[in-house]
FIDO-443585 format. One line per 5 residues: number of its first residue (from 1); their letters; for each residue x, y, z of N, C-alpha, C, O. Coordinates in steps of 0.02 Angstrom, whole numbers, plus 50000, padded with zeros to 5 digits. Example, Ala and Ser with C-alpha at 12.3 -4.5 7.8 and 13.67 -1.06 7.14 Angstrom:
<recs>
1 = AS = 50660/49716/50390/50615/49775/50390/50660/49835/50390/50712/49834/50423 | 50642/49888/50354/50684/49947/50357/50645/50002/50394/50670/50057/50402
</recs>
This chain:
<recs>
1 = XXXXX = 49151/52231/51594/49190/52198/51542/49146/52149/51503/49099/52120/51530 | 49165/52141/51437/49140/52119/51406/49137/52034/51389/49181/52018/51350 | 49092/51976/51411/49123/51915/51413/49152/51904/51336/49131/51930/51284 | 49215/51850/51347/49219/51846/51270/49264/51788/51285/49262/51762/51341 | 49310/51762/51232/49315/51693/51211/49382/51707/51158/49360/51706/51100
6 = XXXXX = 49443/51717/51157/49473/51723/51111/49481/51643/51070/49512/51604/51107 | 49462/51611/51006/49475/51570/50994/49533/51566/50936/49572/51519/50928 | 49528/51620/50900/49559/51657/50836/49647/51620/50858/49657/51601/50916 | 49692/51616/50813/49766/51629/50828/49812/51688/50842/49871/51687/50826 | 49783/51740/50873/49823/51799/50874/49805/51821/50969/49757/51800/51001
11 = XXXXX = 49832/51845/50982/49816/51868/51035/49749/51938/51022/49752/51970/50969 | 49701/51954/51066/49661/52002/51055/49676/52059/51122/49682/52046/51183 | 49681/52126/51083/49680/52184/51130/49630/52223/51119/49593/52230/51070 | 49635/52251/51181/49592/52316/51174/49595/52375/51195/49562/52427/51187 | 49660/52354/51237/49693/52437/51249/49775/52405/51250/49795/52347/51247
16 = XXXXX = 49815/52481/51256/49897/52462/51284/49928/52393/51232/49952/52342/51257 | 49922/52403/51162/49950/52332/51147/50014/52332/51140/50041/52282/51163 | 50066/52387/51106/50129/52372/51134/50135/52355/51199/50153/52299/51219 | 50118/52407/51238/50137/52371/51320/50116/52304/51318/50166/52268/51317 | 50063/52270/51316/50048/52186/51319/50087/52169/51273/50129/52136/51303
21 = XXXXX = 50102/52169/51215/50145/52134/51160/50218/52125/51203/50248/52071/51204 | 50242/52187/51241/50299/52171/51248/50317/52138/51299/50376/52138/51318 | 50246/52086/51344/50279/52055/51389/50244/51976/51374/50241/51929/51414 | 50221/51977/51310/50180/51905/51301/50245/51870/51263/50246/51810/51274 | 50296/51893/51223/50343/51829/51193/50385/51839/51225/50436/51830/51192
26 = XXXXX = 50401/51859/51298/50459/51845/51341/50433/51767/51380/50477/51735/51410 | 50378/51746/51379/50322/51680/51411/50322/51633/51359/50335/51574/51370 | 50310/51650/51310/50299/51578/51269/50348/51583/51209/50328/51550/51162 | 50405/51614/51197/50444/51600/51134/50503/51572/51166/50525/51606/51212 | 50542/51508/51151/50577/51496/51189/50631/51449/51124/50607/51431/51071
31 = XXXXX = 50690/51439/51141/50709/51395/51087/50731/51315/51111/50750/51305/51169 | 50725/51272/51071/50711/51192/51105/50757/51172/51177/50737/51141/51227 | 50817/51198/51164/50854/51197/51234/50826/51225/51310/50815/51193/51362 | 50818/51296/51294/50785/51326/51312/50738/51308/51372/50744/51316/51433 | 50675/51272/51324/50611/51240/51342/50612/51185/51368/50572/51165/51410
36 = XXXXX = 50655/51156/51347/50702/51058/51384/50717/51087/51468/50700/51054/51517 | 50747/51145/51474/50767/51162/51536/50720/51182/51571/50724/51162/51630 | 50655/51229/51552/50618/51271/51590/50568/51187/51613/50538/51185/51666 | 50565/51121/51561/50499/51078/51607/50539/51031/51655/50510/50992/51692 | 50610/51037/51652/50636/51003/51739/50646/51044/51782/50675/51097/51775
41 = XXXXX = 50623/51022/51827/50638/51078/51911/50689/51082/51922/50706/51133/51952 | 50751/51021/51901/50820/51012/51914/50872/51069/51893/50924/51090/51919 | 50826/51091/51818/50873/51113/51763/50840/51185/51746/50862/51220/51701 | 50773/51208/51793/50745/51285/51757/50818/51341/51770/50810/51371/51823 | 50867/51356/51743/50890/51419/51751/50831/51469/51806/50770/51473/51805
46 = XXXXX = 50890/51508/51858/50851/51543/51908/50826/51617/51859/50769/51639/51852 | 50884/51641/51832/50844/51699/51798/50795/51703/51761/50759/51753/51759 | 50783/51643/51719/50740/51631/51667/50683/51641/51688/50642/51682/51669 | 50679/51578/51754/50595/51592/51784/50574/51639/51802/50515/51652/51788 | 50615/51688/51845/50626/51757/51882/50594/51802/51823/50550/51842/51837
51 = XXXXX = 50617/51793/51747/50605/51850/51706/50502/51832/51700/50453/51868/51705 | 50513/51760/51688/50437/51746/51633/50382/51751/51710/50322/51762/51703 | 50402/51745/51753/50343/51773/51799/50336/51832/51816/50290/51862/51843 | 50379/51846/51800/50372/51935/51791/50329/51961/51743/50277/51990/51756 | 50347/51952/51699/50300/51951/51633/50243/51932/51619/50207/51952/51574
56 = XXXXX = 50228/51873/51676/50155/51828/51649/50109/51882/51730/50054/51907/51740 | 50159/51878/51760/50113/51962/51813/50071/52001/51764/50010/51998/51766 | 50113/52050/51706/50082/52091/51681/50030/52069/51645/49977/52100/51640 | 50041/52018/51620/49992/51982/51583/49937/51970/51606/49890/51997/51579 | 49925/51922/51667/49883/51934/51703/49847/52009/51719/49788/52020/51705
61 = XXXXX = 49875/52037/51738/49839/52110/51746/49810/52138/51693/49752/52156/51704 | 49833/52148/51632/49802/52159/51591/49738/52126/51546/49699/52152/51506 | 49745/52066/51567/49699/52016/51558/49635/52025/51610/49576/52033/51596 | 49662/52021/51664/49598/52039/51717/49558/52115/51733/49522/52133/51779 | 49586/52153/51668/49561/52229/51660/49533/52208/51625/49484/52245/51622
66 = XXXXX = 49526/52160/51582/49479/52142/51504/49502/52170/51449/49464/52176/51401 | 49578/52197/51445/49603/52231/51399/49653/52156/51345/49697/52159/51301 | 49635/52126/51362/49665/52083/51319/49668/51997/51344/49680/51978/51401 | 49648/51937/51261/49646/51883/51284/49688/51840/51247/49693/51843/51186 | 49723/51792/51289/49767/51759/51245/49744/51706/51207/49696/51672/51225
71 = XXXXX = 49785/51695/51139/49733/51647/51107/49738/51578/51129/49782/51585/51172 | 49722/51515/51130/49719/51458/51133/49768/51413/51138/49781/51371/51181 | 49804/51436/51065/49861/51400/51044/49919/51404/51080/49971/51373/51066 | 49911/51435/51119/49972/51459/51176/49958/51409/51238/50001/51401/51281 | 49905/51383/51241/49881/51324/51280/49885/51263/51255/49848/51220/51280
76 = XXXXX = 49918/51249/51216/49929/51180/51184/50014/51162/51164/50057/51203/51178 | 50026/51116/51139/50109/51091/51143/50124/51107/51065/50180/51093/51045 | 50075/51137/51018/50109/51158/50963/50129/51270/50969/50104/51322/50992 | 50207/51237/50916/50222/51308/50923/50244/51342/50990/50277/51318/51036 | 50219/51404/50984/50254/51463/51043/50191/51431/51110/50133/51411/51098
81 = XXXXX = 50219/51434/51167/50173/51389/51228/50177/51423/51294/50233/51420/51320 | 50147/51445/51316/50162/51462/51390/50202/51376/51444/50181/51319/51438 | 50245/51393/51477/50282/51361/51511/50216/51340/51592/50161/51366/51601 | 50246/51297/51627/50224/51287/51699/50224/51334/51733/50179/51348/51773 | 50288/51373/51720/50294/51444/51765/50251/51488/51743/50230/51523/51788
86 = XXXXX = 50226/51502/51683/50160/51535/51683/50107/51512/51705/50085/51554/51745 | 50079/51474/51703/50032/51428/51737/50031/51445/51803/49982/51473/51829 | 50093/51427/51841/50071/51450/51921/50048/51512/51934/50001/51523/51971 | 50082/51555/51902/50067/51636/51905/50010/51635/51883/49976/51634/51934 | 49975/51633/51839/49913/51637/51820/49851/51613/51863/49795/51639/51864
91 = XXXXX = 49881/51540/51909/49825/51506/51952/49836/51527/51998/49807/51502/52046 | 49884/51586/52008/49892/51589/52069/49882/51684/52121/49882/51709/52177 | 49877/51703/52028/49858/51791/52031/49814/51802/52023/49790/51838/52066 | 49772/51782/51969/49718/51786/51933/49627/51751/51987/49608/51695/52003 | 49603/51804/51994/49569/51811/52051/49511/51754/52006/49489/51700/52027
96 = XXXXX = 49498/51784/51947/49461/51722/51925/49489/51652/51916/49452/51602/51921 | 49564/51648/51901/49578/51590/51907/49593/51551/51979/49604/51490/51985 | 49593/51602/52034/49602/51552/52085/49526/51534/52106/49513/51485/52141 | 49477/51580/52080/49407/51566/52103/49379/51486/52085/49344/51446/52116 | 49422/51484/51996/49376/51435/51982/49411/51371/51979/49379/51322/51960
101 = XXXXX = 49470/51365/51995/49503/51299/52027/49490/51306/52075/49505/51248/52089 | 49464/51334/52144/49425/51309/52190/49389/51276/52192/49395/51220/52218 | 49331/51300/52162/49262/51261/52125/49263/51199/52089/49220/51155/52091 | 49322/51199/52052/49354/51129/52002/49338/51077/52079/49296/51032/52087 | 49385/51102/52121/49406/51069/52191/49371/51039/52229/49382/50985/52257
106 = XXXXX = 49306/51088/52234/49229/51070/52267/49212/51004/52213/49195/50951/52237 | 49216/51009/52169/49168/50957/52118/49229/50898/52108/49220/50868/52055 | 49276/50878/52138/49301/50829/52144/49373/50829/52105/49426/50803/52121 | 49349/50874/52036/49391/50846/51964/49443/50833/51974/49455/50773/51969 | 49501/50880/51992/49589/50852/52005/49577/50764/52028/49606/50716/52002
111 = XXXXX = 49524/50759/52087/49568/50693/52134/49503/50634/52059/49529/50578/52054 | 49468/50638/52035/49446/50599/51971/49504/50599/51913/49523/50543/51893 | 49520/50629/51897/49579/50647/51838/49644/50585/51868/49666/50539/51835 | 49668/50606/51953/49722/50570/51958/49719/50502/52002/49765/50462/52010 | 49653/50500/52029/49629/50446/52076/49668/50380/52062/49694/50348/52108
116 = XXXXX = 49673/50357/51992/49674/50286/51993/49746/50289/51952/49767/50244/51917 | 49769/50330/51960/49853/50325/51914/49910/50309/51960/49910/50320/52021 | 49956/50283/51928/50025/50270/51985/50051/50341/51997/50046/50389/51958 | 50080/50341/52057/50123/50404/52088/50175/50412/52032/50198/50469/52031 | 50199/50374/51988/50237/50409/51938/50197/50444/51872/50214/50496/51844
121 = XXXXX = 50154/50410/51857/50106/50473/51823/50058/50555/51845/50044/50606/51814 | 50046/50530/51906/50003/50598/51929/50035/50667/51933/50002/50717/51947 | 50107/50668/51918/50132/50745/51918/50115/50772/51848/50112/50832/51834 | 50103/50720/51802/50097/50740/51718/50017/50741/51704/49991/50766/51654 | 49988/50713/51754/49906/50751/51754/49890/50796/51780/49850/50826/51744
126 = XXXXX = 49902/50836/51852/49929/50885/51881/49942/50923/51848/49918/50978/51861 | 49982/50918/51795/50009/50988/51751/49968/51003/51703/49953/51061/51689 | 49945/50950/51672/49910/50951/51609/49831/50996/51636/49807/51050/51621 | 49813/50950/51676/49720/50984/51707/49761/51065/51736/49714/51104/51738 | 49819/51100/51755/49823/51164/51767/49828/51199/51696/49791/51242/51671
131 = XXXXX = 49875/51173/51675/49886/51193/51607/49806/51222/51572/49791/51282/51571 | 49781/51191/51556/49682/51183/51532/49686/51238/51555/49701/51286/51519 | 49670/51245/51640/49628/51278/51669/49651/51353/51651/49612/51394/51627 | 49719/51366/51665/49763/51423/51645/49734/51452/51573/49736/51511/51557 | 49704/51390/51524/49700/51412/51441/49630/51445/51461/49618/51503/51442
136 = XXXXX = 49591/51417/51492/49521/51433/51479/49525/51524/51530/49482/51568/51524 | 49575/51529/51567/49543/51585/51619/49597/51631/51574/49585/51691/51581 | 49651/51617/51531/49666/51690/51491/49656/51687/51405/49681/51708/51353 | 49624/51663/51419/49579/51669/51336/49531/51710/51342/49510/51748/51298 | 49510/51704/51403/49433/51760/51410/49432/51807/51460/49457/51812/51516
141 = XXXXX = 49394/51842/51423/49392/51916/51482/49320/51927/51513/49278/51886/51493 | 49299/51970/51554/49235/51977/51567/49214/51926/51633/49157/51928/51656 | 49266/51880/51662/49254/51829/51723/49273/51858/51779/49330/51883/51776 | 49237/51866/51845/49267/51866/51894/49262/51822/51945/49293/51820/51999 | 49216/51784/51922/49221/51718/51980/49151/51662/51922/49103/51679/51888
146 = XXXXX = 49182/51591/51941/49162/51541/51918/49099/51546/51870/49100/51529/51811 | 49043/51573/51903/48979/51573/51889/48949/51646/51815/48895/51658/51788 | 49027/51678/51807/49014/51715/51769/49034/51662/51691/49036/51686/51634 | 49039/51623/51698/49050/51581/51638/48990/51555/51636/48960/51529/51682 | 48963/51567/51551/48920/51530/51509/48911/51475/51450/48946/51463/51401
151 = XXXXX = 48870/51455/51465/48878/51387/51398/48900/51404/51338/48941/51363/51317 | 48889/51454/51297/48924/51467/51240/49021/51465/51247/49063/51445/51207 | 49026/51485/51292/49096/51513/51313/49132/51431/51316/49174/51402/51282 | 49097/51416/51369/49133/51339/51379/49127/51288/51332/49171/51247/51320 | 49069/51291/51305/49080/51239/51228/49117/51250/51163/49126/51206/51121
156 = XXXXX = 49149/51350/51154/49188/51367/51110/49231/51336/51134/49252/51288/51101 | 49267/51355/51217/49325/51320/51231/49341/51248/51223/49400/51231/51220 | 49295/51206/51220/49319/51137/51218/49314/51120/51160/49341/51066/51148 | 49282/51152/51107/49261/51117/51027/49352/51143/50994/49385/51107/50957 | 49370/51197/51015/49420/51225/51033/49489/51156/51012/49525/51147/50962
161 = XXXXX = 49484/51127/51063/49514/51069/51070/49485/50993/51058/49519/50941/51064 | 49428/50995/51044/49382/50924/51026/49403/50921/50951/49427/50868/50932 | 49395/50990/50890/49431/51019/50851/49365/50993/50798/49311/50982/50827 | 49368/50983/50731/49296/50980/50698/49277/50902/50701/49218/50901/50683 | 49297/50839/50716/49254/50787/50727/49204/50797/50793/49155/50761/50806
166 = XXXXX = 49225/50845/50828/49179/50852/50910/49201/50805/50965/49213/50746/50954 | 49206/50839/51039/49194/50787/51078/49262/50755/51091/49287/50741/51146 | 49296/50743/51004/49355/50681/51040/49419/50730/51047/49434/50772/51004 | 49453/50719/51106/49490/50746/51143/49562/50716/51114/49612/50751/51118 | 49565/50651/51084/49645/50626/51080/49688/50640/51002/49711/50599/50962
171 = XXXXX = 49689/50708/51001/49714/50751/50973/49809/50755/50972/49839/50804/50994 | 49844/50693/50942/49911/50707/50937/49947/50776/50912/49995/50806/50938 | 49908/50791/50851/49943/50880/50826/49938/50909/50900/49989/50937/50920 | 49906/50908/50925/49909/50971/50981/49956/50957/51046/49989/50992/51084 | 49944/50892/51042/49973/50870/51126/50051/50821/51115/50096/50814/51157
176 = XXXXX = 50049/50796/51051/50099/50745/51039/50099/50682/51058/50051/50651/51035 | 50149/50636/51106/50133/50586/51133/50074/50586/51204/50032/50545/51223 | 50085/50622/51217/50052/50644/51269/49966/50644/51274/49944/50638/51331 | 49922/50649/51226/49861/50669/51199/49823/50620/51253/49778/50649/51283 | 49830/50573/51265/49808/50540/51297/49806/50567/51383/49771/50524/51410
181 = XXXXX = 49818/50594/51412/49838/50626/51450/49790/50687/51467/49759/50689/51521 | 49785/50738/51417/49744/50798/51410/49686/50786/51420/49647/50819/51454 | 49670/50704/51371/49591/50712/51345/49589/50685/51414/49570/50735/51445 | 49597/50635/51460/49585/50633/51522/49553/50699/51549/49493/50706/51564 | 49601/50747/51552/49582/50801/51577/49536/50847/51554/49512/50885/51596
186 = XXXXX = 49520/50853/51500/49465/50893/51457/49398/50857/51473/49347/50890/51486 | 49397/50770/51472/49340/50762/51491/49302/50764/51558/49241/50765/51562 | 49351/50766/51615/49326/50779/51669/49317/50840/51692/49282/50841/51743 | 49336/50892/51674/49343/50975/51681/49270/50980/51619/49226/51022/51626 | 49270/50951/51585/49186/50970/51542/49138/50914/51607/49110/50959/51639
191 = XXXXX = 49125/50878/51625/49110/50852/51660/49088/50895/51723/49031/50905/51744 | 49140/50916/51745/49135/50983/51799/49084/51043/51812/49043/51067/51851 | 49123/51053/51741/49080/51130/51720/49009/51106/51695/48959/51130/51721 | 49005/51072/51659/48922/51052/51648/48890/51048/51711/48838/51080/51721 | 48918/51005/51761/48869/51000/51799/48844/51079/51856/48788/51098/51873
196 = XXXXX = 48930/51113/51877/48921/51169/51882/48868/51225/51846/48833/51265/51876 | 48872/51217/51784/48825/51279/51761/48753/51238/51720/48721/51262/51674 | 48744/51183/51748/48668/51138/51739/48685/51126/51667/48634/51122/51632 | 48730/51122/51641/48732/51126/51559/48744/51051/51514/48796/51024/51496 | 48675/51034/51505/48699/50949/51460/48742/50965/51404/48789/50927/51395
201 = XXXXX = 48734/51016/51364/48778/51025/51308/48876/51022/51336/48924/50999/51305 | 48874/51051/51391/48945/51051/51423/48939/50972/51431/48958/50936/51384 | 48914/50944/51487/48920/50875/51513/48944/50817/51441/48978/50766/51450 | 48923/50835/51386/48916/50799/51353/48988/50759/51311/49000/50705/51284 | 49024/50826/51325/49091/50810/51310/49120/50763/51364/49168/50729/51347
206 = XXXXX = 49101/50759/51416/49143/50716/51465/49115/50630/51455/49115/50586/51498 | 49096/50627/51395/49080/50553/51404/49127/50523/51389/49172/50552/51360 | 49130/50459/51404/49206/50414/51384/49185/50347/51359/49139/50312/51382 | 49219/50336/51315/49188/50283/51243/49226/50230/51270/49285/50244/51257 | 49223/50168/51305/49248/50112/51322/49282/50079/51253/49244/50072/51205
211 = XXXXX = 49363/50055/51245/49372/50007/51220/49409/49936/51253/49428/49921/51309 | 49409/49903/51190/49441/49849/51228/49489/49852/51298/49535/49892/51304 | 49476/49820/51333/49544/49807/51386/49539/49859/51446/49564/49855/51502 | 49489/49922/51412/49511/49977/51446/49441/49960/51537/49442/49995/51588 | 49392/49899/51523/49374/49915/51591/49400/49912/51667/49373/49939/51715
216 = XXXXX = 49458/49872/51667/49478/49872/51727/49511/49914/51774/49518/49915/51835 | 49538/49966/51702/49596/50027/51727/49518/50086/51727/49519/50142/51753 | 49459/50056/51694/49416/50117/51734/49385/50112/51787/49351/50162/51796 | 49379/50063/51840/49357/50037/51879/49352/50089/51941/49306/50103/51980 | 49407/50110/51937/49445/50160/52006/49407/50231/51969/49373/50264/52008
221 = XXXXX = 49410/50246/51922/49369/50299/51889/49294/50318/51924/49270/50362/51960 | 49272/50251/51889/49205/50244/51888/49180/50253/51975/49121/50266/51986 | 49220/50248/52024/49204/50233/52091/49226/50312/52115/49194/50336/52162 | 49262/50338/52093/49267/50410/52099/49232/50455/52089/49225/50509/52118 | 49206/50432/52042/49132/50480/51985/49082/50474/52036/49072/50526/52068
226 = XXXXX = 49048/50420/52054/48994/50390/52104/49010/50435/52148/48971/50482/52158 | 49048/50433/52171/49059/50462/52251/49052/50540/52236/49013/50568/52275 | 49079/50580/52188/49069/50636/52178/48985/50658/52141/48949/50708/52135 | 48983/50622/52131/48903/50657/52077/48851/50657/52125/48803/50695/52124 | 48870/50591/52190/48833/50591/52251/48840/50651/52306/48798/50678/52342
231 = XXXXX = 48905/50658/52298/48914/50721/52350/48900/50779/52309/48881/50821/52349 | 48900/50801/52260/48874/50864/52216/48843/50841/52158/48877/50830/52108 | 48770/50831/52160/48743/50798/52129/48719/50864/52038/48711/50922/52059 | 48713/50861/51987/48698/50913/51960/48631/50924/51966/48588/50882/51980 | 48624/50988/51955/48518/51010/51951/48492/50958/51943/48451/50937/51983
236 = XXXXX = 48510/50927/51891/48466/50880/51873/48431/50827/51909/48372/50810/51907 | 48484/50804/51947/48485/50724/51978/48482/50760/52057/48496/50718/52100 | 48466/50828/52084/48462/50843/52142/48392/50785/52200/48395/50748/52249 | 48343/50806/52158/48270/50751/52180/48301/50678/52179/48257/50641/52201 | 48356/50643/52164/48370/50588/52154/48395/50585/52220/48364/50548/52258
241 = XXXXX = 48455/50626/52249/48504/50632/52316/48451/50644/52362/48465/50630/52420 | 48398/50664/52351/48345/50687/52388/48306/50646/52422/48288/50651/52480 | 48291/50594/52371/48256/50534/52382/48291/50471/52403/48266/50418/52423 | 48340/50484/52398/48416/50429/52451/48414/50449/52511/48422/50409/52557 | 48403/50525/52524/48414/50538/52581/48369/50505/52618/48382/50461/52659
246 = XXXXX = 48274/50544/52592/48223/50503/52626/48222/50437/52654/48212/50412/52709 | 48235/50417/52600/48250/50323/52604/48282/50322/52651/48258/50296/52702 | 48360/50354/52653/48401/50318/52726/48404/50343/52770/48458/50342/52800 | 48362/50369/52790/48332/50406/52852/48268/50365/52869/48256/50354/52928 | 48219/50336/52810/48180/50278/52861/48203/50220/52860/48181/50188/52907
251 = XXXXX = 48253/50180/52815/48261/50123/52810/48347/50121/52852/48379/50171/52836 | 48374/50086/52886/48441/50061/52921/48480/50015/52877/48476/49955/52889 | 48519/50035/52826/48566/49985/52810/48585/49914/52843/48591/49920/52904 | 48595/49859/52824/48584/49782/52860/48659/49799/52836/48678/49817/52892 | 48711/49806/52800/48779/49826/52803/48798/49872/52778/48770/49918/52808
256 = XXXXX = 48836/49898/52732/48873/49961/52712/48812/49978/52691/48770/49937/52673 | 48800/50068/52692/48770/50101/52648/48784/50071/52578/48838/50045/52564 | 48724/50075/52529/48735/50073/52457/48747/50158/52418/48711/50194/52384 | 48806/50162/52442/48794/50249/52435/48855/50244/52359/48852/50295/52324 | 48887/50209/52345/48928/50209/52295/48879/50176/52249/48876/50208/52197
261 = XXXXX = 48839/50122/52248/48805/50080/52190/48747/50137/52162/48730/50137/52102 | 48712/50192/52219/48674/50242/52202/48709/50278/52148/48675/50285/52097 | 48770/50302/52146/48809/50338/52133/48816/50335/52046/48813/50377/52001 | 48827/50258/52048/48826/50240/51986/48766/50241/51934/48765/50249/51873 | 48700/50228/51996/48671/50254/51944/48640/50338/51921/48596/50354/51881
266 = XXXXX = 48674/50370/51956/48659/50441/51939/48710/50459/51884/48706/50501/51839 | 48752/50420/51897/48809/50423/51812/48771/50416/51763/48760/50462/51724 | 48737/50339/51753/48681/50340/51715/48650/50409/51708/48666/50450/51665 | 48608/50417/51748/48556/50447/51735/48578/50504/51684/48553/50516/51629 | 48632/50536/51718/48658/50593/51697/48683/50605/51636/48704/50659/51614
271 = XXXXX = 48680/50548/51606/48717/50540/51515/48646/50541/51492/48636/50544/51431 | 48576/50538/51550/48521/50547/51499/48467/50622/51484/48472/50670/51522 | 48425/50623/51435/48396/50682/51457/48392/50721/51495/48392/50692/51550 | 48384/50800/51504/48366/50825/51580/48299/50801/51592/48286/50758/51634 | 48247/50832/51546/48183/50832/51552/48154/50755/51566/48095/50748/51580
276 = XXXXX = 48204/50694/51562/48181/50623/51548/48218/50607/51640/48191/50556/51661 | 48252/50626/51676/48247/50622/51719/48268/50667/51786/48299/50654/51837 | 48234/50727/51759/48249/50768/51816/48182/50745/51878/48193/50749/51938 | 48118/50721/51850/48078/50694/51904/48079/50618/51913/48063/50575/51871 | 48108/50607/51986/48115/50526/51998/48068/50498/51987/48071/50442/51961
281 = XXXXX = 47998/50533/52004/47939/50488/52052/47913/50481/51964/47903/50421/51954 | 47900/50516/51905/47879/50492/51836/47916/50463/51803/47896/50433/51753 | 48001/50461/51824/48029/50425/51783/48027/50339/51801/48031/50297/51756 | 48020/50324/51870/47990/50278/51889/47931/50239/51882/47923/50181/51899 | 47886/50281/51852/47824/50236/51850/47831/50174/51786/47865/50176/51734
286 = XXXXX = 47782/50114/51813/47774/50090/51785/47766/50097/51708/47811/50076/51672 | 47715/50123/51684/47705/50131/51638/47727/50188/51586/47701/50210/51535 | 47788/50202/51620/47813/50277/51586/47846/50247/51476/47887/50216/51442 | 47805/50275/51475/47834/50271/51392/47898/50273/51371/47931/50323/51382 | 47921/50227/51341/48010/50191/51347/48017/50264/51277/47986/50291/51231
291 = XX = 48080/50266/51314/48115/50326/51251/48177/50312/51231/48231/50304/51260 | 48153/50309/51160/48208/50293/51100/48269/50347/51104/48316/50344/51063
</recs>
C-alpha cells in the first residue's frame, strides 16, 4: 500500500466507492439534536450507536486495505464530524491505530496532556487527544504499525491543523470554544512523534509560547515533560541519559536523585539543534563557539 496523507476535503478512494460512500454519512452526518444526544452517555439513543459502529467497522476495513482515506475535516468540530463512537471503533479495530496509541502510551503523552488538570476537565482531553489520533490513522493509508509513519506525513498532518500561520494550534473555526483544549493536545502528540521518529521538524510544533499568568498552571506540565524525556529520551539527547547514568553509578546522591532537574534540562536541550547537541562531551567544552 501506498503511504499517503488525505489532506484535500473529499474523502479519497481507490476501489469499491459506492460501497465506502454508503457507509461514511451514516458516521458523520447528523442533525443538531441528533449530535447533542450522541456526545452524552446519558442521552446516546441505543440504536443510533449500534448503527454508526457498524458502519465505522466497514470503514475501518476499507481503510486498512488502503482502499480509501478520510479527509481531515471529518476530524475537526466544523461541519459533517465523526462522533466518539467512531473514534472508539477506530482505536479500537484498526491494527494501526491500536499500534500507535500504544506507542503514544510508551512516550508518556495522554498522562502529559492530562497530568495537571482537575478531574472535571480530563474526560474533555481524553476525547480530544483520541479524537486527533483517530484523524491522523484514517486519513492515511499505507500504515501498519507506528514506525511506518514519516516526516512528510506527520508535518502535512499537523500544518493541517496549525493551518497557514504554522505551528499555532488555537484555531476557534475548527474547534470553537474548545480550541484551547486540542492545541494542548496537538502539541504534545507532535512532541511525541518527533521524538519517536528523531524528527526536529515534527518536535517543533510542540513548543509552547508562555504568556502572562500562564507559569504556574505549567508547572505540573513542565515536571511531567522532565520525567518523560528522561525515561524516553529522543536520539538526540540519548548520550545525555547516558552520561547521567555514568555519573550516578559513580557518584551517591547526598538526597533525592536530581533526576527531574536533569530532565529539565534535556527539555532545553531538545528545543535546540540536533547537530548542536547531540554530543555532550563538545557541547560542553569550554571553549565551544556560542551559537546565534
Amino acid at each position: 500500500m501506498e503511504k499517503r496523507i488525505n489532506v484535500s476535503a473529499e474523502v479519497e478512494y481507490e476501489d469499491d466507492a459506492d460501497l465506502a460512500a454508503s457507509h461514511i454519512s451514516p458516521i458523520v452526518r447528523f442533525n443538531d439534536e441528533m449530535r447533542m444526544k450522541l456526545a452524552r452517555t446519558d442521552r446516546a439513543p441505543a440504536d443510533a450507536v449500534k448503527e454508526i459502529r457498524h458502519h465505522t467497522c466497514q470503514v475501518v476495513r476499507v481503510n486498512g486495505e488502503g482502499k480509501m482515506r478520510l479527509p481531515l475535516n471529518y476530524f475537526t468540530h466544523l461541519g459533517d464530524h465523526v462522533t466518539r463512537h467512531s473514534v472508539d471503533v477506530i482505536l479500537g479495530q484498526s491494527k494501526f491505530g491500536c499500534a500507535l496509541l500504544e506507542e503514544l502510551e510508551k512516550l508518556g503523552t495522554e498522562a502529559r496532556i492530562t497530568g495537571v488538570k482537575v478531574s472535571s476537565n480530563v474526560f474533555a482531553y481524553k476525547r480530544a487527544y483520541r479524537f486527533l489520533i483517530a484523524g491522523l490513522v484514517m486519513s492515511t493509508s499505507g500504515m501498519l504499525k507506528p514506525e511506518d509513519l514519516d516526516e512528510g506525513i506527520v508535518v502535512s498532518w499537523l500544518n493541517f491543523y496549525a493551518g497557514a500561520g504554522g505551528a499555532r494550534f488555537n484555531r476557534a473555526d475548527l474547534w470553537g470554544k474548545r480550541y484551547d483544549v486540542f492545541s494542548k493536545c496537538l502539541k504534545e502528540i507532535a512532541k511525541s512523534l518527533g521524538a519517536m521518529l528523531g524528527s526536529h521538524s515534527i518536535s517543533r510544533y510542540g513548543k509552547i509560547q508562555r504568556g502572562a499568568g500562564q507559569s504556574d498552571s505549567r508547572q505540573g506540565a513542565a515536571s511531567a515533560s522532565a520525567k518523560t524525556i528522561m525515561d524516553v529520551p529522543p536520539p538526540k539527547l540519548k548520550a545525555w541519559r547516558e552520561l547521567y547514568d555514568r555519573w550516578r553509578s559513580e557518584v551517591r546522591p547526598v538526597s533525592r536523585p536530581p533526576y527531574a532537574a536533569v530532565g529539565r534540562l534535556l527539555l532545553y536541550l531538545d528545543m535546540q539543534p540536533d547537530d548542536l547537541v547531540c554530543d555532550p562531551q563538545r557541547f560542553l567544552e569550554p571553549d565551544r563557539k556560542r551559537v546565534e
